[in-house]
C-alpha positions in Angstrom: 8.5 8.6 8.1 10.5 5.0 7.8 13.7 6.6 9.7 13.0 5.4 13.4 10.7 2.1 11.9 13.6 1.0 9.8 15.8 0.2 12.6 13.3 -1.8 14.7 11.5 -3.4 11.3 13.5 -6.2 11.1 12.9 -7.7 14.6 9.3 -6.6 14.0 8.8 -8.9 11.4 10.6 -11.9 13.2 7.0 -14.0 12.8 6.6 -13.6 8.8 7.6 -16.5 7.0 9.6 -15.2 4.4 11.0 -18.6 3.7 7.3 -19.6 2.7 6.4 -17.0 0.7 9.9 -17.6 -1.1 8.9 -21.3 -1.7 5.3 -21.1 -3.0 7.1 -18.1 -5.7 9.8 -20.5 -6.5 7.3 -23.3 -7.2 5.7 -21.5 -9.7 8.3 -20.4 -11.0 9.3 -23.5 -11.7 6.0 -25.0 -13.1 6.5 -22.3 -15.6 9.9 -23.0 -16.4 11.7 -19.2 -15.4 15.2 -19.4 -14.2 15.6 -15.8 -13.6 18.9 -14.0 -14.7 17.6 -10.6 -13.7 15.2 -10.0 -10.7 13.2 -6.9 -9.4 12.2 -6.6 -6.4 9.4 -3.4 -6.0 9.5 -2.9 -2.1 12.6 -4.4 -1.2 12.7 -3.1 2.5 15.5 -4.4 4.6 15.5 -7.4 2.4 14.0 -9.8 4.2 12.8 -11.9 1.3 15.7 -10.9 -0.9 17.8 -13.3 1.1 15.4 -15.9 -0.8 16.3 -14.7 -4.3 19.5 -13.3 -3.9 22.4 -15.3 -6.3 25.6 -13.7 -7.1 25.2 -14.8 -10.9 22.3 -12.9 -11.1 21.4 -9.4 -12.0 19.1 -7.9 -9.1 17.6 -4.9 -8.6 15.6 -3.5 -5.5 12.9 -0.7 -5.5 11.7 1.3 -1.9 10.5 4.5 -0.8 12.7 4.3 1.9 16.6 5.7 1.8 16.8 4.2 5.5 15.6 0.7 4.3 17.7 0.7 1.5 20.3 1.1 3.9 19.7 -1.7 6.3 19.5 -3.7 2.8 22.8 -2.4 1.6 24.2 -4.1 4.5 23.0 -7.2 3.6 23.4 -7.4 0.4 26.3 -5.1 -0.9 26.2 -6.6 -4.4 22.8 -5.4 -5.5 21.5 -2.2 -7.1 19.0 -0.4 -5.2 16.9 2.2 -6.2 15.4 4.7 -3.5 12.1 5.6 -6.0 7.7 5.5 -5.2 6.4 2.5 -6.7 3.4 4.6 -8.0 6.0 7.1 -10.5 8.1 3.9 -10.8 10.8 4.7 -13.8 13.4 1.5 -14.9 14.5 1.2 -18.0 15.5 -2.1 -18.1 13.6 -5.6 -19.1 13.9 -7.7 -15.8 12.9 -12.2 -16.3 11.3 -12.0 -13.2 9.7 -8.8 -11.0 7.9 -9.3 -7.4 
């Protein structure tokens, strides 16, 4: 279904602000005192809000549905684990400090 979209997604979403989002998480994140060291992500895409997360140092972990997003994400970020799975029959078996 996502093969053709994933391509074009990216330049379709050019107008959300990702950044903002980001910032209004990170805030309360910090009022709450969380420094994540391990991060999932449940409908990663292309990773356009990843990019806002993303540190080397920590562990992160993206969910989608779609293998051809989880490409285009791959490319961005090669250092992450990605996980092509439905969110509704999700199955990790790991604890994660902070999951969006």
């Amino acid at each position: 279904m996502y093969k053709e979209f994933a391509y074009i997604y990216d330049k379709l979403t050019f107008d959300i602000d990702y950044e903002k989002y980001s910032k209004v998480i990170k805030y309360e994140l910090k009022k709450l005192n969380i420094s994540p060291r391990s991060i999932l992500e449940l409908g990663i895409g292309s990773g356009n809000m990843t990019k806002y997360f993303y540190n080397p140092s920590v562990n992160y972990t993206g969910v989608d549905l779609s293998e051809d997003m989880l490409e285009l994400c791959s490319g961005k970020f090669p250092n992450i684990s990605l996980s092509k799975q439905d969110l509704s029959n999700l199955e990790i078996d790991e604890n994660f400090d902070f999951i969006f």
